[in-house]
N, C-alpha and C positions, 0 to 999 in steps of 0.2 A: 506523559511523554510517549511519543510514538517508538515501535520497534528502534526505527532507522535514526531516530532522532538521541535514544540511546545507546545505540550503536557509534555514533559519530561522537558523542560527547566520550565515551568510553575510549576510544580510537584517540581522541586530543590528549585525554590523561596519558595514554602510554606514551604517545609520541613526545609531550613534552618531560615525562621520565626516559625515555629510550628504552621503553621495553617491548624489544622485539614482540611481533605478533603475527598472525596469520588469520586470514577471513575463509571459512567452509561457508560454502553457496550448495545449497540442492539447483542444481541444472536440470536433472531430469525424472521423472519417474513415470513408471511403466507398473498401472494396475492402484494398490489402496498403498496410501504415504498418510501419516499425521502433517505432516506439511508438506506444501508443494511446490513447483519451483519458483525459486526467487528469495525462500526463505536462508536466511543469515545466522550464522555464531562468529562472534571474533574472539578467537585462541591466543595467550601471549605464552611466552616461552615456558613461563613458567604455572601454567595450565589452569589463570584464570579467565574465565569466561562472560559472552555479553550476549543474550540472544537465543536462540534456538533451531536447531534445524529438525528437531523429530519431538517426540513428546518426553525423550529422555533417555530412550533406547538407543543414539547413536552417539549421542554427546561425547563418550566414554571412550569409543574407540576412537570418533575425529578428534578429539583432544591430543590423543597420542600420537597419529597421523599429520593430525599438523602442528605438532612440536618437530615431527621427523622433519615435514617440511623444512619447518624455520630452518634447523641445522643441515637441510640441501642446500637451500638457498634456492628450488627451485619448485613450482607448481607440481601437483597431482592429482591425479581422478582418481578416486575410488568408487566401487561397485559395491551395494548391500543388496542381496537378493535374500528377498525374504519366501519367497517362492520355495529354492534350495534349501530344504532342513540341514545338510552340510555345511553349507554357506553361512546360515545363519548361525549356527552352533561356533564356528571357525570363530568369526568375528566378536561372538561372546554378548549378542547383542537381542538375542529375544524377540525380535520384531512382531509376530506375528500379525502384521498388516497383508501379508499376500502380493506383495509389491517389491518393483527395484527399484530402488534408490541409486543415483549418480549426486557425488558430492566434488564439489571442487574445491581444493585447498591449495593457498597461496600465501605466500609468505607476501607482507606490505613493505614495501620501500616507503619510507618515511618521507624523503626527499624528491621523490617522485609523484611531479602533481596530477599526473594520468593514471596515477594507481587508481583499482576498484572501490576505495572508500573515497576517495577525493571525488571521483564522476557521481557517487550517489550524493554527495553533500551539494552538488551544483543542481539536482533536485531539487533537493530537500532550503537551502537558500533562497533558490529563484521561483520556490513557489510552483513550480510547473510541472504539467506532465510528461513523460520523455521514455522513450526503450530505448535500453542496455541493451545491446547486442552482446553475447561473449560465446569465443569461442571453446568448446572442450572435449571434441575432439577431431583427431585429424590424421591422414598417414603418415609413415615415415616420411623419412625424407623433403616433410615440407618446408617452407617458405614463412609459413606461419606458426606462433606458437600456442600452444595449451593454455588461455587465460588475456589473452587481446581481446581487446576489448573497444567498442565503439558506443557513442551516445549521441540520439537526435531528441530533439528537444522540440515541444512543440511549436514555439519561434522559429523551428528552422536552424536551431543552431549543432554543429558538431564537434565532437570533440571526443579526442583519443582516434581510432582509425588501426587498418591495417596495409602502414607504406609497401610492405615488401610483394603483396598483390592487390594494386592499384583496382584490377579488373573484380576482384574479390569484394574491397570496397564499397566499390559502387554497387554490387548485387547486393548486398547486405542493406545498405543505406536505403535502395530502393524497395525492399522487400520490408524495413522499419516504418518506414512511411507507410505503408497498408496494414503494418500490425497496429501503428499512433491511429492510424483513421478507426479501426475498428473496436482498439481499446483490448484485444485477449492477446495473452499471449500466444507465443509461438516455437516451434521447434524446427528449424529449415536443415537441410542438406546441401551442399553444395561438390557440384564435380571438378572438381579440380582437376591440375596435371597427373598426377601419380593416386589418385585415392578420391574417397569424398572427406569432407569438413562437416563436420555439426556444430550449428550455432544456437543457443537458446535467446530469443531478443523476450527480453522481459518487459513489462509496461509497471514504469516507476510512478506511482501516483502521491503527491504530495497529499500533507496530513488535511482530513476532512475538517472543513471551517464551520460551525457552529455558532448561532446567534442564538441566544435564549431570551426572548423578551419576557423580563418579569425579574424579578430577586427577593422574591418571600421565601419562607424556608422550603417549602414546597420546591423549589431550584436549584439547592444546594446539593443534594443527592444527585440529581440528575446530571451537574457539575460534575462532580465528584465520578460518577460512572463513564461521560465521557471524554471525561480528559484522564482515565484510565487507561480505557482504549486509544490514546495516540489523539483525540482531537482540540484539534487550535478552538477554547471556547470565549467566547466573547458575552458579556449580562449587560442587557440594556433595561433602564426603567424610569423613569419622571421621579423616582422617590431618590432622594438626595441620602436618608438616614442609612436606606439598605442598600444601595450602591456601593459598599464599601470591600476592599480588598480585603481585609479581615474576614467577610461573611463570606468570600468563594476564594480562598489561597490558591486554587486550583486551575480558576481561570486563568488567561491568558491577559486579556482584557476584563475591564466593569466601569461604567460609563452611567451617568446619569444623564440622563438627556430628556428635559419638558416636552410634555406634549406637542408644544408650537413645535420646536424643531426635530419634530419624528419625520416628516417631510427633506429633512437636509441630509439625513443619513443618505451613507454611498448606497447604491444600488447594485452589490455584487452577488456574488454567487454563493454566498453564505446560507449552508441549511440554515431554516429559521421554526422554532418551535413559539407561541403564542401562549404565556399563561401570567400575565401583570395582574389578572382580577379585577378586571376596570375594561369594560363595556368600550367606552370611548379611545380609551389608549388600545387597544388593541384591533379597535375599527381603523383607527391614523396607522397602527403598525402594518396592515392588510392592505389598505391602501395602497402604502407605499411601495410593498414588494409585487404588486399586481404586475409592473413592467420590469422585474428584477429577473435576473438569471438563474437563480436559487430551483432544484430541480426539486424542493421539499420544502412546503412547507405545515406545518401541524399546528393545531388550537386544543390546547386545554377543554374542556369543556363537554356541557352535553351536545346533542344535535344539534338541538332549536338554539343553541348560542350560535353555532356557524351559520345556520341559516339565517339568524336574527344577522349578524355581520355584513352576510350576502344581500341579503336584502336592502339594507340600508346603502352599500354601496349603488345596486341598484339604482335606489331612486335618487341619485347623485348623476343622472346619465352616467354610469360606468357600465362596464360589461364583465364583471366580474368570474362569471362563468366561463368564457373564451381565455380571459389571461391567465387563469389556475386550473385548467384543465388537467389532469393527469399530474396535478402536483400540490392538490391543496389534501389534506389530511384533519377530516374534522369526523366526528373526535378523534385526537391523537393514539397514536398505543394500538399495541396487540390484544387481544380482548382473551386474557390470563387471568383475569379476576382480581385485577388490580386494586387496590384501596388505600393503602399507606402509602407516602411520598416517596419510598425508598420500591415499593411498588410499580408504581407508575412510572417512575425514573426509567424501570427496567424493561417495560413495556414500550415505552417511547425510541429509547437509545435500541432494542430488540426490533422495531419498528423499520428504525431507518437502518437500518444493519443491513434489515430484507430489501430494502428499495435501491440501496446503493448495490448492491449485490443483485439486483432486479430476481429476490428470489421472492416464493409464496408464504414463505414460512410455513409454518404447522407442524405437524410431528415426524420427524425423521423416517420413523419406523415405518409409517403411513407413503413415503416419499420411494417411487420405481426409478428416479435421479442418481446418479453418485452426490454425496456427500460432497465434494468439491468441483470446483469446475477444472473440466480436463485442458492443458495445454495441446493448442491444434499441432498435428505434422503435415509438414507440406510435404507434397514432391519436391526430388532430387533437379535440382536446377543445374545445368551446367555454365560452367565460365570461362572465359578464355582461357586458353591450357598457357602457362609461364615457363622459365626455365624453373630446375630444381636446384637447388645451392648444391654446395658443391659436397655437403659432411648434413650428418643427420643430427636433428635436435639431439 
């Protein structure tokens, strides 16, 4: 199950217990974080937990922070500077990452369907990509509040908003649509009437979908490893006795499907890994994904198996080379000195880790990179200046 996927299952039990809760959000950080923004803990009153927002060094004090919440009854930002050896000592929290952490902590309206865990579930349901916008922070005196929040959704759809600066909105809305096009997140400013707004728009990516063709045991670990990590797996194979839910509890899906109708399957964007051990079933399952939208696909095997593949499609008039370009993976895996199935698993799923993530893998140590990818800032945009209410948040 994914982070977010049990985050929302966690969120359903308290709600239908009524036990109050609160969500901490890392919004921002400046310099080294164990996590970065976008990551999640949900707090319930009574200080149990779903998630993580540090490596375990902040759990302790947002726990307590957002119990206070719950009993405000209203949002806060907190600041961890790990930088300040004062700061960090204060907080009782050890960091030594060298970084500032911005956490946001909100108490959940149960009955409020624009709350921040209902917008990530309309993710996490519809399958789609989409940036959160939220905002966290802003001057006195504004119009807006500490934890609004907006979402655009790849279709175009929106949902949540901020009515009280219409002009604000729309800059937001506009500036999401370039963070959806480009896929990183983002850090914006905005000039408002009396102060600037900071908004963090996050890009919420539904769980990675995974097709394993094959279901020997040789598959089961590798099951098992990615549907660890959060991904939707699915096992397809013409063998009717090992297609069974019993042998992968862990998929999502397990489908026996004959050879003839390897041709009928959907052609989505499903990673696809290749390892049935059968020559021919694995030439129909190549085939097939030749015109698929799958940005991964990987083959079991030694070289001269993918090329023996290639080849054959070849003398089929296909063009094999042109429609797998930059996405065909033969042999599969990271080359870790793999050998036992629990091996390979690791190499494979470490594999596509690096492609989704479009890194190179190799050794950290070796890597003049940061460790994570940094969230962009942009220039301070200005917006049409509003009236101010008439009393301060």
């Amino acid at each position: 199950m994914s982070e977010l996927r049990r985050l929302l299952a966690a969120y359903d039990v308290h709600r239908t217990e009524a036990r109050a809760c609160a969500l901490a959000t890392v919004v921002h950080v400046d310099g080294s974080s164990y996590r970065r923004p976008g990551a999640r803990m949900l707090v319930t009153a009574d200080g149990q937990l779903t998630g993580a927002i540090s490596g375990g060094c902040l759990e302790g004090d947002a726990r307590r922070r957002a119990r206070q919440a719950i009993q405000r009854g209203r949002p806060t930002l907190v600041t961890y500077d790990s930088t300040d050896p004062d700061d960090d000592l204060r907080h009782g929290a050890g960091l030594g990452c060298q970084g500032v952490v911005k956490i946001l902590l909100e108490p959940l309206d149960f009955n409020d369907s624009a709350n921040p865990v209902e917008l990530l579930r309309v993710c996490a349901v519809q399958d789609v990509v989409a940036v959160l916008a939220t905002v966290f922070s802003l001057p006195t005196n504004s119009a807006v509040s500490v934890g609004e929040r907006l979402l655009l959704t790849a279709d175009g759809t929106e949902l949540g908003g901020l009515t009280a600066e219409p002009a604000l909105h729309e800059a937001i809305i506009s500036d999401a649509r370039q963070v959806l096009h480009a896929q990183q997140p983002a850090t914006y400013d905005y000039q408002i009437a009396n102060g600037t707004l900071r908004v963090f728009l996050e890009v919420v990516r539904p769980a990675v979908r995974f097709t394993i063709y094959g279901a020997g045991n040789d598959v089961q670990p590798l099951v098992r490893f990615a549907s660890a990590l959060g991904w939707r797996v699915t096992v397809i194979d013409g063998r009717p006795n090992l297609t069974t839910a019993a042998r992968f509890p862990e998929a999502e899906s397990v489908r026996a499907v004959p050879l003839a109708e390897v041709s009928r399957l959907p052609a989505d964007d499903s990673l696809a890994v290749l390892m049935t051990h059968n020559y021919h079933y694995d030439q129909a399952v190549l085939r097939h994904l030749l015109t698929s939208r799958t940005p991964y696909i990987g083959i079991l095997g030694p070289r001269k198996k993918t090329e023996q593949l290639l080849s054959g499609l070849r003398a089929e008039g296909l063009k094999p080379d042109a429609h797998l370009r930059g996405r065909l993976y033969g042999p599969v895996g990271l080359n870790i000195g793999a050998e036992t199935p629990e091996e390979i698993a690791l190499s494979v799923v470490a594999e596509i880790q690096a492609v989704l993530t479009q890194r190179s893998a190799g050794f950290l140590r070796d890597s003049t990179q940061p460790i994570h990818a940094r969230t962009a800032a942009s220039p301070v945009r200005a917006v049409t200046p509003v009236s101010a209410p008439d009393s301060a948040i």
